[in-house]
Phi, psi and omega in degrees: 000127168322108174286116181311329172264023184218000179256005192313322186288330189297315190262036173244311159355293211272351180272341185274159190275176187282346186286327189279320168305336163283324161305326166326291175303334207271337167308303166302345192272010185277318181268317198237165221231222176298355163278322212302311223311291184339310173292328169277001186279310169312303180268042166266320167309323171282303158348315271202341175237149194283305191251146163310135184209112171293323179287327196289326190271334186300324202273316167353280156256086158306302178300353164272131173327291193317336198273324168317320201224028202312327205286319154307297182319311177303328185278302171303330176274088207166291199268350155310338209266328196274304178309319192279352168246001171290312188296343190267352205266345214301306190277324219307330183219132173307335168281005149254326174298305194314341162310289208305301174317311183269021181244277247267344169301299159309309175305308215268335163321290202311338200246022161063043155235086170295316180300320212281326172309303167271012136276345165268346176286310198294321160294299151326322183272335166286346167274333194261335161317292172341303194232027160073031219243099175271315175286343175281302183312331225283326195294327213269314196287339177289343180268346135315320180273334169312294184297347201246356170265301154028150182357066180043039166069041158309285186276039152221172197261174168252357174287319171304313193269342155326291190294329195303300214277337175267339141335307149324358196229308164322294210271356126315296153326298165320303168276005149310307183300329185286325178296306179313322160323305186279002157272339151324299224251284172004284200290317179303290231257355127358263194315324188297301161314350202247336212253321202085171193277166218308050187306004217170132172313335180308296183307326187299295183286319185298352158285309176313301168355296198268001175287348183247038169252135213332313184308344156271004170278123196283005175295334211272159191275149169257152207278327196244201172263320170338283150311332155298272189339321191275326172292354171280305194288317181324299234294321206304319190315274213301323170312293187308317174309307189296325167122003175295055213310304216318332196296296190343295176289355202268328183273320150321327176277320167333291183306289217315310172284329156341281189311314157312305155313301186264043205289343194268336200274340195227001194287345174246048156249022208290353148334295180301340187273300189319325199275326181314285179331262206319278159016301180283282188325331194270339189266327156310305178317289176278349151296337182108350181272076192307308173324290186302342180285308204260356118016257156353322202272276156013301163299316167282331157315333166254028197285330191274333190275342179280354193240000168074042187267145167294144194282092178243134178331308188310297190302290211298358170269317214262338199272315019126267185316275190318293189326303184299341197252327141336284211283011185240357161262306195285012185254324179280351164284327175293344114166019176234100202283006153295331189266007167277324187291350203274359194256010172292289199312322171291315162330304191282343186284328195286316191282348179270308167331292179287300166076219184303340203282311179337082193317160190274001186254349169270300185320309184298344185281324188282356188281321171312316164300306179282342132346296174317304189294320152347277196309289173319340173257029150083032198236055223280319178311298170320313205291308170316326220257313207300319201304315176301290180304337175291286203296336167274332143301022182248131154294136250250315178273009180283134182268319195318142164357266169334313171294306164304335154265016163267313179319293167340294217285325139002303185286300208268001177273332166283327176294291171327284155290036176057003173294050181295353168325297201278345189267346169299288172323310192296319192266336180290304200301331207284300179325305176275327159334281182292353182273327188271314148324345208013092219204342181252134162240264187256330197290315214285312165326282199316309188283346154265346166284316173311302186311312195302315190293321169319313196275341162298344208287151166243351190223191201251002190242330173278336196285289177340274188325347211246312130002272166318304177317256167026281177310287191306305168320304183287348169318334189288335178282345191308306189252055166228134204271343185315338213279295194335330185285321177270338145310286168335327179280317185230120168301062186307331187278341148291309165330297226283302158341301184276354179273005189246001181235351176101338178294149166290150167287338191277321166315312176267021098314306151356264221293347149324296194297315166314310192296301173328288168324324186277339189255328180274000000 
C-alpha cells in the first residue's frame, strides 16, 4: 500500500489528464535544458505506477544526482507540476480568469498606469457582477479605494466616496446573508448525514427551528441568485429530512428554474446543477414518478455538455456516483432487481476505478444496493457476501440510515439462508446497535420481534405467524411518514408479505410501484 504522507506527488500525477500532462512537459521545457529532461524522466516514472513505491524510483535512478536529496526533489517537482496546471488552467474557470485580472490589476497599479488599472478594475468587477462572486467584489472596492486615495483624493468626489461606501456596505450585506445561509445548510445537512431523516418530535422540531430563521422568510427578497439558490436548497434539504418530498420537490423546481433563468450566474457551478438534476430524479423515483426520474436522470447526464462543464476526474466521479445509483434505486423501487442486477458489473468497475475518491459512505451505499437487488431477486448467498462487505467498511461509530438498514437487511438475509447458529448473535449485536444509537422507534421493535419469534419458531406454521404478525404491523406504518424512511431502505412488508403468501417479493413490490405510478 501506497504511503500517504509520502505519495502527494504520485497522486497529483495520477490525477492529471494527458492533455495536462503534455502540457507539463512543454512549460516546463522552456526554461531549463537537460536537468529539466531529467525531471521529466522522474515524473514519467511516476506516471507510470498504479501504487507509489519510493524505494523502487530511488534505486532506478541511483545514478541521478537529484536521488540524494529526494525529498527536495519531490518537492520542486511537486510544485513545477501545481505552475503548470495553473498556467494550463489560467483561462479555464471565471474564478481564474478573475484571478488573473486582479495580479494583472496589481501590476498595472505598481507602475503608476492608474486609468489603465481602472478601466480593467471596471471590467473585473462587472464579470464578478455576473456571476454572483461577492468576495471577488469585496476585493475589487479595496482597489477603488486605493485608487481613489491616490495624491491625496485629487481625482475623487465625496459624492464618488460617498456611493464607494454604500456599496461597501450593500455588498457586505450580501455576503452576510450568504454566509448565515451556508451555517444554515450546514447545521441542516449535519443532522441528515449524521442522524438520517427526521424519526422523533425532537428532530422535528430542531428543524423546525432553523426553518424559521429570518434569512429563510420567503416574503424577504434575496439580495443575491446565489441566495435564492440556498434558500431553496435548505429548504428542499430540510422538506426531505423532515420525509416531506412534496416541499421537496417543490423547492427542487424551484432551484432547477432559477438556473434556467440564471444561467450565465451559475454556468460555473456546476456541483449546484448536477446535485439539483440527481436530487430531483431520486425524489420522483420515491414518489412514483417514474417518467419524470428518468426525464431528471437524462437531463443530468446531459448537463456537462449543456452547461459546458469541463472534462474533469472529478465531474466524471460525480455523474459516475450519481447515475449509477439512480438508476440502481429506480430500478429496485420498480420491483425489478434483474435489471438492477444487470447494472452490477458496470458498478464493480466503477468502484474499482475510483477507489478511495469514493466516500466510504456513497461506497457503502452501492454495496448495499447491489445486495439488495441480490436479495430481492431471491439470491441470499450473493446478497450475504455484498452485505458483509458494506457492514465491515462502516465506521464503528456510523449511526446513518444506511448503516441501520444494512444491519436489516443483515437479519433478514440469515433467515433467508437459515443460519441460525449466526442469528442469535446477530439480532443481540443489531438490538444494541439501534439501542446505542437511539435508533429504535417504531419500525426496528416490530422487526426484531419478528426475528425473536422466526427464530424460536420449530415448524414452518410458527415461522409463517411471526411473518404474518409481522406484515399486519408494518402496514400501519406505511403512512407515517417519521416511519417511511427506513421502509423505503428495506421494504420489510413486502419480504414479510411474500413469505406469507408465497409471492415473489419483487412481484409485490411491481405491483405496488404501479399503483404508485398511477396515482402519481
Amino acid at each position: 500500500m501506497a504511503n500517504k504522507a509520502h505519495d502527494h506527488l504520485h497522486r497529483l500525477i495520477r490525477s492529471m489528464s494527458r492533455a495536462e500532462k503534455r502540457y507539463f512537459k512543454v512549460h516546463t521545457g522552456r526554461h531549463v535544458g537537460d536537468g529539466e529532461a531529467r525531471y521529466h524522466k522522474l515524473f514519467d516514472a511516476i506516471a507510470a505506477c498504479e501504487e507509489y513505491d519510493e524505494q523502487a524510483l530511488i534505486a532506478r535512478f541511483n545514478n541521478e544526482a537529484f536521488t540524494h536529496r529526494f525529498a527536495i526533489t519531490k518537492r520542486r517537482l511537486y510544485e513545477s507540476v501545481l505552475d503548470s496546471l495553473e498556467a494550463f488552467h489560467a483561462e479555464g474557470s471565471i474564478d481564474a480568469r478573475l484571478g488573473r485580472m486582479l495580479h494583472t490589476i496589481r501590476l498595472l497599479h505598481d507602475r503608476s498606469l492608474y486609468d489603465d488599472a481602472t478601466k480593467l478594475l471596471h471590467s473585473f468587477e462587472r464579470l464578478a457582477r455576473a456571476h454572483d462572486r461577492q468576495p471577488m467584489l469585496l476585493a475589487a472596492l479595496e482597489w477603488e479605494r486605493r485608487l481613489a486615495e491616490r495624491d491625496n483624493y485629487v481625482h475623487s468626489t465625496e459624492q464618488q466616496l460617498n456611493e464607494l461606501a454604500e456599496r461597501r456596505d450593500a455588498l457586505a450585506m450580501e455576503q452576510s446573508e450568504l454566509d448565515g445561509l451556508w451555517a444554515l445548510k450546514t447545521r441542516i445537512f449535519l443532522l441528515l448525514y449524521r442522524k438520517g431523516q427526521a424519526r422523533d418530535a425532537a428532530s422535528l422540531k430542531t428543524l423546525s427551528d432553523l426553518l424559521n430563521d429570518p434569512l429563510l422568510d420567503e416574503g424577504r427578497p434575496a439580495r443575491s441568485a446565489k441566495a435564492a439558490y440556498l434558500r431553496h436548497h435548505i429548504r428542499s434539504a430540510a422538506a426531505f429530512t423532515m420525509n416531506d418530498l412534496h416541499t421537496c420537490y417543490t423547492h427542487l423546481n424551484a432551484n432547477l428554474q432559477l438556473f434556467e433563468l440564471e444561467k450565465d450566474r451559475f454556468e460555473q457551478e456546476p456541483q449546484a446543477v448536477l446535485s439539483v438534476l440527481g436530487n430531483l430524479a431520486f425524489v420522483c423515483v420515491t414518489l412514483g414518478r417514474f417518467e419524470e426520474a428518468r426525464t431528471h436522470l437524462q437531463a443530468f447526464r446531459n448537463a456537462p455538455s449543456v452547461w459546458n462543464m469541463p472534462e474533469t476526474e472529478d465531474l466524471e466521479l460525480k455523474l459516475f456516483n450519481t447515475s449509477t445509483s439512480l438508476e440502481l434505486g429506480m430500478h429496485l423501487r420498480a420491483g425489478r432487481p434483474d435489471l438492477a442486477l444487470e447494472l452490477i458489473p458496470r458498478t464493480e468497475r466503477g468502484l474499482e476505478r475510483y477507489g478511495e475518491r469514493i466516500g466510504h459512505l456513497r461506497r457503502a451505499g452501492f454495496l448495499y444496493q447491489m445486495a439488495y437487488a441480490h436479495f430481492m431477486a431471491g439470491q441470499p448467498e450473493p446478497a450475504l457476501r455484498w452485505t458483509n462487505r458494506m457492514l465491515d467498511g462502516l465506521r464503528t461509530d456510523d449511526a446513518s440510515d444506511l448503516a441501520a438498514a444494512g444491519r436489516t437487511l443483515y437479519l433478514a438475509l440469515l433467515i433467508e439462508s437459515g443460519k441460525r447458529d449466526l442469528l442469535t448473535y446477530a439480532l443481540r449485536n443489531t438490538e444494541r446497535f439501534f439501542q446505542n444509537r437511539e435508533r429504535m422507534h417504531r419500525f426496528e421493535p416490530l422487526l426484531l420481534e419478528m426475528v425473536r419469534q422466526w427464530n424460536r419458531a420449530r415448524t414452518t406454521d410458527e415461522e409463517v405467524r411471526a411473518f404474518q404478525t409481522c406484515m399486519s404491523a408494518m402496514g400501519s406504518l406505511m403512512n407515517d411518514p417519521m416511519e417511511r424512511s427506513m421502509i423505503d431502505q428495506f421494504d420489510a412488508l413486502a419480504w414479510t408479505e411474500g413469505k406469507v403468501t408465497g409471492r415473489p417479493m419483487a412481484e409485490i413490490v411491481r405491483e405496488r410501484s404501479e399503483g404508485l405510478s398511477s396515482a402519481a
